[in-house]
GUKOL-416488 format. One record per residue (C-alpha): x, y, z; residue in one letter; residue number from 1. Coordinates in Angstrom, 1 decimal. Layout:
BEGIN
<pt <X Y Z> 'a' NUM>;
...
END
This chain:
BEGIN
<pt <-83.9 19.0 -20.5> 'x' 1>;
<pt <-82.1 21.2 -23.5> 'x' 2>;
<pt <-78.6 19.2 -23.9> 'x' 3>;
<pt <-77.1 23.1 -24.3> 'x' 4>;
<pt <-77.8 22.7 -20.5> 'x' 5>;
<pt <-75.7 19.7 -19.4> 'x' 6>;
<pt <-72.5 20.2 -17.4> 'x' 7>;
<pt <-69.6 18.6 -19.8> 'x' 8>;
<pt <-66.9 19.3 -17.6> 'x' 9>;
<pt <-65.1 16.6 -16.2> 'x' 10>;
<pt <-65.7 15.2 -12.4> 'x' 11>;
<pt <-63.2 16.2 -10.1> 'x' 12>;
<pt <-61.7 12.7 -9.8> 'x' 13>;
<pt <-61.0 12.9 -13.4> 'x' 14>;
<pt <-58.9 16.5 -13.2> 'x' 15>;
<pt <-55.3 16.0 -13.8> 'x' 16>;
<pt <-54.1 19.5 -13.0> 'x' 17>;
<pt <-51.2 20.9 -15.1> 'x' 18>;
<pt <-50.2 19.2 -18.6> 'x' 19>;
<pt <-47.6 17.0 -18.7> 'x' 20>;
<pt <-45.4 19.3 -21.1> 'x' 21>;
<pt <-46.0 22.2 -18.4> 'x' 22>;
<pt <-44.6 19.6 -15.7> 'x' 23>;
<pt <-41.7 18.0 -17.4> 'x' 24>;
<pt <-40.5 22.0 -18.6> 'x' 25>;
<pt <-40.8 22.7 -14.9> 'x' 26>;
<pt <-39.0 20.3 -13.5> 'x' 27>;
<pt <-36.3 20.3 -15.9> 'x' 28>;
<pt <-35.8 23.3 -15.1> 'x' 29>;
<pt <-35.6 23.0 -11.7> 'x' 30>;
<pt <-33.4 20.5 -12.1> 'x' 31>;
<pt <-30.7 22.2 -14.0> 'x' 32>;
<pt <-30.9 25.1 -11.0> 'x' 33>;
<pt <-30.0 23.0 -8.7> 'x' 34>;
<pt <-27.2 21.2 -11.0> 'x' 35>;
<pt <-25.8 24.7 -11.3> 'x' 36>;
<pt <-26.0 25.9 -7.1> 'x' 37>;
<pt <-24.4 22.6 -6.6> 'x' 38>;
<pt <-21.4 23.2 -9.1> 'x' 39>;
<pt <-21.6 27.0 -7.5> 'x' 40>;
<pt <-21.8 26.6 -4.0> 'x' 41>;
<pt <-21.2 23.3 -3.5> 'x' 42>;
<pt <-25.2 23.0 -1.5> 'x' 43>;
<pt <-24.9 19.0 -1.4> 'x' 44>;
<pt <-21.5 18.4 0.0> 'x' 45>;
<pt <-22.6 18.6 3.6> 'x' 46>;
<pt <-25.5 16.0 2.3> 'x' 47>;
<pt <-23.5 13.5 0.4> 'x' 48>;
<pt <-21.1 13.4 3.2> 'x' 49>;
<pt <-24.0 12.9 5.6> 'x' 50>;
<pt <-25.2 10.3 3.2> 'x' 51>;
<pt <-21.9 8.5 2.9> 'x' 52>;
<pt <-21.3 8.0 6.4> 'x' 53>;
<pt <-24.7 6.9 7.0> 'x' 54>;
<pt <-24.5 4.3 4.8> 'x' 55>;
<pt <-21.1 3.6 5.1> 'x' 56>;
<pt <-21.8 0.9 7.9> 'x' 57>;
<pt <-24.8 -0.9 5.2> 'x' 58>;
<pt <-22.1 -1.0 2.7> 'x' 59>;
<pt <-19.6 -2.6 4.5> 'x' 60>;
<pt <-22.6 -5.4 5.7> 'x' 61>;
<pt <-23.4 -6.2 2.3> 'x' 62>;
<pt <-19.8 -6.8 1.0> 'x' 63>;
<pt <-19.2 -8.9 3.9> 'x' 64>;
<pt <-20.4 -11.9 2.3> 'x' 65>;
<pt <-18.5 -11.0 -1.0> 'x' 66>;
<pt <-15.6 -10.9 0.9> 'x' 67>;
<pt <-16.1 -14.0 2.7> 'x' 68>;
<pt <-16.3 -15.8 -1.0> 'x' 69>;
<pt <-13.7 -14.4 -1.9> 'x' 70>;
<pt <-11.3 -15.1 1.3> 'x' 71>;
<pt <-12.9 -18.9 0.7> 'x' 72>;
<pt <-12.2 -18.6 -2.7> 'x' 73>;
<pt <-8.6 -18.1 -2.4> 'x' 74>;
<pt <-8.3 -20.5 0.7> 'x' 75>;
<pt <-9.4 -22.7 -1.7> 'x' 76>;
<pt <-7.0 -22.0 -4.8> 'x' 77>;
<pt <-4.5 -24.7 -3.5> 'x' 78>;
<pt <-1.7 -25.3 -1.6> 'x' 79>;
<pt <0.9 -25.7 -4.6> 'x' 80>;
<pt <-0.4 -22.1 -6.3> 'x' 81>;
<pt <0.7 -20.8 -2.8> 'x' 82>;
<pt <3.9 -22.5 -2.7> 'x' 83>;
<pt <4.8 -21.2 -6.2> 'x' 84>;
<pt <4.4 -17.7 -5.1> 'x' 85>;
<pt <6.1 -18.2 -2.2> 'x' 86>;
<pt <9.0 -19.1 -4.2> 'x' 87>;
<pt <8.8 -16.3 -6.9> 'x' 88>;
<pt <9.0 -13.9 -3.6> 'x' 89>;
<pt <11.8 -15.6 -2.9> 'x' 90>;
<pt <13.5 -15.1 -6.0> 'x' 91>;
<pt <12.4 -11.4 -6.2> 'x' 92>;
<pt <13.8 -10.9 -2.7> 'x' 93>;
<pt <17.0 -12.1 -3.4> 'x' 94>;
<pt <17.2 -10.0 -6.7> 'x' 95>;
<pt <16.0 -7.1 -4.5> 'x' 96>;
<pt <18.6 -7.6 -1.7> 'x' 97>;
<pt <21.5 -7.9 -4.5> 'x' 98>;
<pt <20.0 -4.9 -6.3> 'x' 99>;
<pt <19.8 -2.9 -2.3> 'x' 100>;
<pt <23.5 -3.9 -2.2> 'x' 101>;
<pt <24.2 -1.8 -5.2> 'x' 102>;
<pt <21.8 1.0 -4.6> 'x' 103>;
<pt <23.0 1.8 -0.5> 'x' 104>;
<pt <26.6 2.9 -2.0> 'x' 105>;
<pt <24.9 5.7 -4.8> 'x' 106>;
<pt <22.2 6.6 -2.3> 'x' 107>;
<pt <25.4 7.4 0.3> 'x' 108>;
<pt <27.3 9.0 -2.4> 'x' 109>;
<pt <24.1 11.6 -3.7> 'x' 110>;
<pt <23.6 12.7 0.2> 'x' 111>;
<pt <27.2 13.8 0.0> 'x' 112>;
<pt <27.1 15.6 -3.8> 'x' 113>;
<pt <23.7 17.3 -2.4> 'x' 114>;
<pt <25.3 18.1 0.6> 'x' 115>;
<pt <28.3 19.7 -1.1> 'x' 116>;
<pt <25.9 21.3 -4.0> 'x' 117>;
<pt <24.2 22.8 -0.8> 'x' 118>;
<pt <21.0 21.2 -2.2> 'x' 119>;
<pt <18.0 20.5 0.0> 'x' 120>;
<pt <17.1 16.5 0.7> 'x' 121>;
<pt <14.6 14.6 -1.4> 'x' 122>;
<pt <10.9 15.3 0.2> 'x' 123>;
<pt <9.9 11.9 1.9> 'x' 124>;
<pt <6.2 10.7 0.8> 'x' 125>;
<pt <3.8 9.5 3.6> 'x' 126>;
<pt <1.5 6.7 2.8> 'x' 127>;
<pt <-1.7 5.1 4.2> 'x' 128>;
<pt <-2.7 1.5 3.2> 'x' 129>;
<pt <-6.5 1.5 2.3> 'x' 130>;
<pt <-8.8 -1.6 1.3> 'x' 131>;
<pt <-10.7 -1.3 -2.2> 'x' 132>;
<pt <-14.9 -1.4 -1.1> 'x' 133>;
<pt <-16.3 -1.6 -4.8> 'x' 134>;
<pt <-15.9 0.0 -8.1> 'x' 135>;
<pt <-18.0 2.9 -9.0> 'x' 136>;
<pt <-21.3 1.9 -11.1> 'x' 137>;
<pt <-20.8 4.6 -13.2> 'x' 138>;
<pt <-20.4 3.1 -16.8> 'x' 139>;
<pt <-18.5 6.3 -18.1> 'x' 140>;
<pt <-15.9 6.9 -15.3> 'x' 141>;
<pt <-13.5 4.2 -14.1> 'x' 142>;
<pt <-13.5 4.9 -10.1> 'x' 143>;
<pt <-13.0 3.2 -7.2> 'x' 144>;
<pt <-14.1 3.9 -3.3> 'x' 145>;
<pt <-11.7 2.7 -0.4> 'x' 146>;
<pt <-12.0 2.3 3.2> 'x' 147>;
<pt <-10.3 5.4 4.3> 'x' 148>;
<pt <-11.5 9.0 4.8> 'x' 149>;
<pt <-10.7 12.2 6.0> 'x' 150>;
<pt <-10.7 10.8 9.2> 'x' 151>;
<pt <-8.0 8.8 8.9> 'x' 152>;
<pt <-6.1 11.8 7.1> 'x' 153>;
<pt <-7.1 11.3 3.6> 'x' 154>;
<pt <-7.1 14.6 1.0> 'x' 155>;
<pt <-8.2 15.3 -2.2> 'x' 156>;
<pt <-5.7 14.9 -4.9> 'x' 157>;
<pt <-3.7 12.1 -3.0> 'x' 158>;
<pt <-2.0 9.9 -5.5> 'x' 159>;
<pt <-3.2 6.4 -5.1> 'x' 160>;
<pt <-0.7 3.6 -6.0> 'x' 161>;
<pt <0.2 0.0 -5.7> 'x' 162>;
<pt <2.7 -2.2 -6.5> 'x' 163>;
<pt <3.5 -2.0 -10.0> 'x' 164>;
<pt <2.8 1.5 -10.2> 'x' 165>;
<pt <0.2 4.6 -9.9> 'x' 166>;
<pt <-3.0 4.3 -10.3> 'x' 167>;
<pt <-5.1 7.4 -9.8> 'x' 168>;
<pt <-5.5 9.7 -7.3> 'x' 169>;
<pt <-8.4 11.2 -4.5> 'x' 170>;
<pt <-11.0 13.1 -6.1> 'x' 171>;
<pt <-13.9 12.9 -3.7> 'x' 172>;
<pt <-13.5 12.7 0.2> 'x' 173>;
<pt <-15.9 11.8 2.4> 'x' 174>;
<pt <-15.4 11.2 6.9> 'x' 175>;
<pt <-15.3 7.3 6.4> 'x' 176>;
<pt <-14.4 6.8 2.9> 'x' 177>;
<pt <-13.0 8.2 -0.8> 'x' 178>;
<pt <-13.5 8.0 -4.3> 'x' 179>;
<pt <-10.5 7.6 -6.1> 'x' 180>;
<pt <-10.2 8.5 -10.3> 'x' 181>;
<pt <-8.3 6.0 -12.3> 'x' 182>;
<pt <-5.6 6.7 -14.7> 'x' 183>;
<pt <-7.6 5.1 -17.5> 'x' 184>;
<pt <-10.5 7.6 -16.5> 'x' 185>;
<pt <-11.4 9.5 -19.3> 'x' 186>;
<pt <-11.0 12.9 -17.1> 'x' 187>;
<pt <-7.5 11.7 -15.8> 'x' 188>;
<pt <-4.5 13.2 -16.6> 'x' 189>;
<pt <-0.6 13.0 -15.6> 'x' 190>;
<pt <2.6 14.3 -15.9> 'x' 191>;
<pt <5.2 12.1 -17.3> 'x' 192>;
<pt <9.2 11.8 -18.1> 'x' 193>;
<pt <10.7 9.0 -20.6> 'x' 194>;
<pt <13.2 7.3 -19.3> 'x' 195>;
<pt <15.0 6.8 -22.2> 'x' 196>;
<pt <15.0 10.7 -24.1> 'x' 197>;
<pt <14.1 12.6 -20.3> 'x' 198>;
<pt <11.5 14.1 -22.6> 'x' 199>;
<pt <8.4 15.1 -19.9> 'x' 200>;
<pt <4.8 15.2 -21.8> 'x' 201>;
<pt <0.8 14.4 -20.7> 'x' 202>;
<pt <-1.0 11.3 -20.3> 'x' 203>;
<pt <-4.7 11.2 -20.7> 'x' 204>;
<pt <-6.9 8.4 -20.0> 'x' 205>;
<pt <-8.7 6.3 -22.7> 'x' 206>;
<pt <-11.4 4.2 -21.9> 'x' 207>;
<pt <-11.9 3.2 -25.5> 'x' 208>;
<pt <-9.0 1.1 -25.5> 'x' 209>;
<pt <-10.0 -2.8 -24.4> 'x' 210>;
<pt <-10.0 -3.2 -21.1> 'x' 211>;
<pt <-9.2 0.7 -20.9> 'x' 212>;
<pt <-5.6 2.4 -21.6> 'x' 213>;
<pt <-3.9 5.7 -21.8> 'x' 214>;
<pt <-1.9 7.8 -24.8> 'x' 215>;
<pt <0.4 10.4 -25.4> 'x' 216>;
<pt <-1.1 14.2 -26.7> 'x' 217>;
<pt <0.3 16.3 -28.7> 'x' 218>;
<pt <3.2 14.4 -29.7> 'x' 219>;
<pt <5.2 15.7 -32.8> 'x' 220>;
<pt <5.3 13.4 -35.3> 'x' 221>;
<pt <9.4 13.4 -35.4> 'x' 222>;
<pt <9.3 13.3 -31.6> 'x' 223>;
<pt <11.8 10.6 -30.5> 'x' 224>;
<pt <9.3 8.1 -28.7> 'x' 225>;
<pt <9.5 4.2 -29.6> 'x' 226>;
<pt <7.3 1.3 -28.4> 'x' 227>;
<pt <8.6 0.1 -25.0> 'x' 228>;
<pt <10.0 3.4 -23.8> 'x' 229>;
<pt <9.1 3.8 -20.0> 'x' 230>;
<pt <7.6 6.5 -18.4> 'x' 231>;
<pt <7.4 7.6 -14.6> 'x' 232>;
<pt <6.3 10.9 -13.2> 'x' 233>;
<pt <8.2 13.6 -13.8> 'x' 234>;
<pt <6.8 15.2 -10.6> 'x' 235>;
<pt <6.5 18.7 -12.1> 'x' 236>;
<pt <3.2 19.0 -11.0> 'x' 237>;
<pt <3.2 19.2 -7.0> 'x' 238>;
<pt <0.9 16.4 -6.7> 'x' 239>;
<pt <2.9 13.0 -7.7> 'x' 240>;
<pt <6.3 12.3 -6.5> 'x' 241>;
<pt <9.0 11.8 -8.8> 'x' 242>;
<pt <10.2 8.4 -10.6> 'x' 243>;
<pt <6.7 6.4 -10.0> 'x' 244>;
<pt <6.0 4.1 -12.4> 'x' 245>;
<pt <3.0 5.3 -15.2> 'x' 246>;
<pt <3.1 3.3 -18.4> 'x' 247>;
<pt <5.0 1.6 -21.1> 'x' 248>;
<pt <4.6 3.1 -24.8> 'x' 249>;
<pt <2.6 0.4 -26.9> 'x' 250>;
<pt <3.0 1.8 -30.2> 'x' 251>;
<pt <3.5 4.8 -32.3> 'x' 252>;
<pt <1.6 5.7 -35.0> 'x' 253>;
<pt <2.9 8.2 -37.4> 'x' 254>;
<pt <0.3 9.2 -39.6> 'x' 255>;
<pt <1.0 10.7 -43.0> 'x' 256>;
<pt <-0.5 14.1 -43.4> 'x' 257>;
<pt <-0.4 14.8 -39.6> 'x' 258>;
<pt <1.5 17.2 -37.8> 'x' 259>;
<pt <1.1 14.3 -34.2> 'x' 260>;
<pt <1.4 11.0 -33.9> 'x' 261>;
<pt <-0.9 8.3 -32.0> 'x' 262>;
<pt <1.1 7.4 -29.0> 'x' 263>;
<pt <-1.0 4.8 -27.0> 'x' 264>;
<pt <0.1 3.7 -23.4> 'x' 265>;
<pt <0.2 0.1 -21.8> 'x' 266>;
<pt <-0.3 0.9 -17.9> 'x' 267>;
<pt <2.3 0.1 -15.7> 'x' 268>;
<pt <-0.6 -0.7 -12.7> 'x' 269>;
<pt <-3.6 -3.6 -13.1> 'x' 270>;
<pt <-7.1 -1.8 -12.5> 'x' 271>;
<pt <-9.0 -5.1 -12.1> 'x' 272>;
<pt <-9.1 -7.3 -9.3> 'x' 273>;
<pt <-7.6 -4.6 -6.6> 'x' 274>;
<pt <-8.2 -5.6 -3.1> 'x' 275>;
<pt <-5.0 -3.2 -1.3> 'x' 276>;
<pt <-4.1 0.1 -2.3> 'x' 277>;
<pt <-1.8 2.6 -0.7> 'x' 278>;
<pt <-2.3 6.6 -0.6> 'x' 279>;
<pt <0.5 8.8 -1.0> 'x' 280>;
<pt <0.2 12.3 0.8> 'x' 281>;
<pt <0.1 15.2 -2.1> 'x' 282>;
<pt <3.7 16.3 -2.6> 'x' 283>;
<pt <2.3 20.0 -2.5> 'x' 284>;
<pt <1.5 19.7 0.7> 'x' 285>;
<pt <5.3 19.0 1.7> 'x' 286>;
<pt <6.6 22.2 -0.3> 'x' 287>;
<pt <7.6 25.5 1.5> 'x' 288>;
<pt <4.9 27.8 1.3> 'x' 289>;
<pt <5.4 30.5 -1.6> 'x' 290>;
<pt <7.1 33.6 -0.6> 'x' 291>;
<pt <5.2 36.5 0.3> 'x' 292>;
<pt <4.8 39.3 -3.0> 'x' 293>;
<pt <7.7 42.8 -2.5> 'x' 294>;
<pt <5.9 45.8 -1.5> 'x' 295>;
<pt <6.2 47.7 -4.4> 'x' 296>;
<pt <8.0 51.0 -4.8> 'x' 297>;
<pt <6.9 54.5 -5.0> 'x' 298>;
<pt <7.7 55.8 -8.2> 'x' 299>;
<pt <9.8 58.6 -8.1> 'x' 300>;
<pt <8.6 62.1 -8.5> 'x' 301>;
<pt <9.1 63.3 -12.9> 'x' 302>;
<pt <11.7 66.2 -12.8> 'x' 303>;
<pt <10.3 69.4 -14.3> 'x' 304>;
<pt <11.6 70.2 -17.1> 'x' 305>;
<pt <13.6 73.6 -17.6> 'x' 306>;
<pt <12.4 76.1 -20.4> 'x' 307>;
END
């Protein structure tokens, strides 16, 4: 048989289809569509909260046993590290009832100068009291997911505190759970006021910093703003009630040559070992609503002028 005459083309077992450049170029695009509907029109919401409250019950199973080790684990600290909390408290609340003593008399004495400047009262902040489930896995974010949801009255952009200060606020809400954003996020940002000078400026997030930070933008480099100057929120922004603690200023670099300086941030709040955390109801949602816009006037008919 003349070899011109052999069939060289491969057995169907053997066919592959479409090149692997061909494949990879069409799902990558494909991909970046739907990255792009999803930032558009918001297609997976309805998904990912279907998802999240599906598996909502599976996560809370497999942290049971990590928060049995840890409920041991503390059981287990000792009696005397118990004790000596016990009496810090009691210090503190001592300190705290002579400091309530002082406060009662200036809180009575504002209620009457607002009353006479005709000024409305202070807005009063609702709270919930949520459970920290885990910390996100993403390596470039600094989240955290709680036990509470819109279910229980959760919104986005709730500010998210604990004891020693803020810590973030609601970014993602889902029926049984949300995703809350650290301060030390490298998307977070927050309105402060220093103590010290009333000055009001930005806080950013810095996750370079060890164990992650925060700093001051845009500071001028004669701006006065010294290491241990406190700042709270200034509450200019609708979302954060006024006078919670943020951060103390760590240092202060004034470089030569610059118009800024470095300010870098110590966070008031601890961001590792959370197990509480309390949600604070968006202080927007407490303001009157915005008046409505005037109608405007017809303009009035242009004289003729005489010849």
């Amino acid at each position: 048989m003349p070899l011109g005459t052999l069939d060289r083309t491969p057995p169907p077992f053997f066919k592959q289809g479409a090149s692997a450049l061909t494949r990879l170029i069409f799902f990558s695009a494909f991909a970046l569509f739907l990255m792009a509907a999803d930032t558009r029109f918001k297609l997976t919401q309805p998904v990912r909260a279907a998802i999240a409250t599906a598996l909502a019950p599976v996560e809370r199973a497999v942290m049971l046993p990590v928060r049995t080790g840890m409920t041991l684990r503390d059981y287990l600290a000792g009696i005397g590290g118990a004790l000596a909390r016990a009496d810090g408290a009691e210090r503190r609340l001592a300190e705290q009832a002579e400091r309530a003593n002082r406060v009662e008399p200036l809180e009575r004495e504002n209620a009457r100068l607002r009353g006479l400047l005709e000024l409305q009262p202070r807005f009063s902040a609702r709270t919930h009291a949520a459970e920290v489930l885990y910390e996100s896995s993403d390596l470039y974010t600094r989240k955290l997911v709680i036990d509470r949801g819109s279910s229980q009255g959760i919104v986005a952009a709730s500010p998210v505190i604990d004891a020693s200060g803020v810590l973030g606020q609601v970014t993602r809400v889902y029926p049984l759970s949300a995703e809350v954003s650290l301060l030390i996020d490298k998307d977070a940002a927050i309105p402060v006021r220093n103590l010290r000078t009333d000055a009001r400026a930005v806080a950013y997030g810095d996750p370079s910093a060890e164990g992650g930070g925060m700093e001051l933008r845009f500071i001028a480099a004669n701006a006065d703003i010294e290491p241990g100057d406190r700042l709270q929120t200034s509450g200019v922004d609708g979302v954060y009630p006024a006078g919670l603690e943020v951060a103390t200023v760590a240092s202060v670099d004034r470089r030569g040559g610059s118009q800024f300086a470095k300010v870098v941030l110590a966070p008031a709040a601890r961001f590792d070992g959370l197990r509480h955390v309390l949600v604070v109801e968006p202080l927007a949602l407490q303001l009157p609503a915005r008046p409505a816009p005037e109608p405007e006037l017809p303009a009035a008919p242009a004289k003729a002028r005489r010849p």
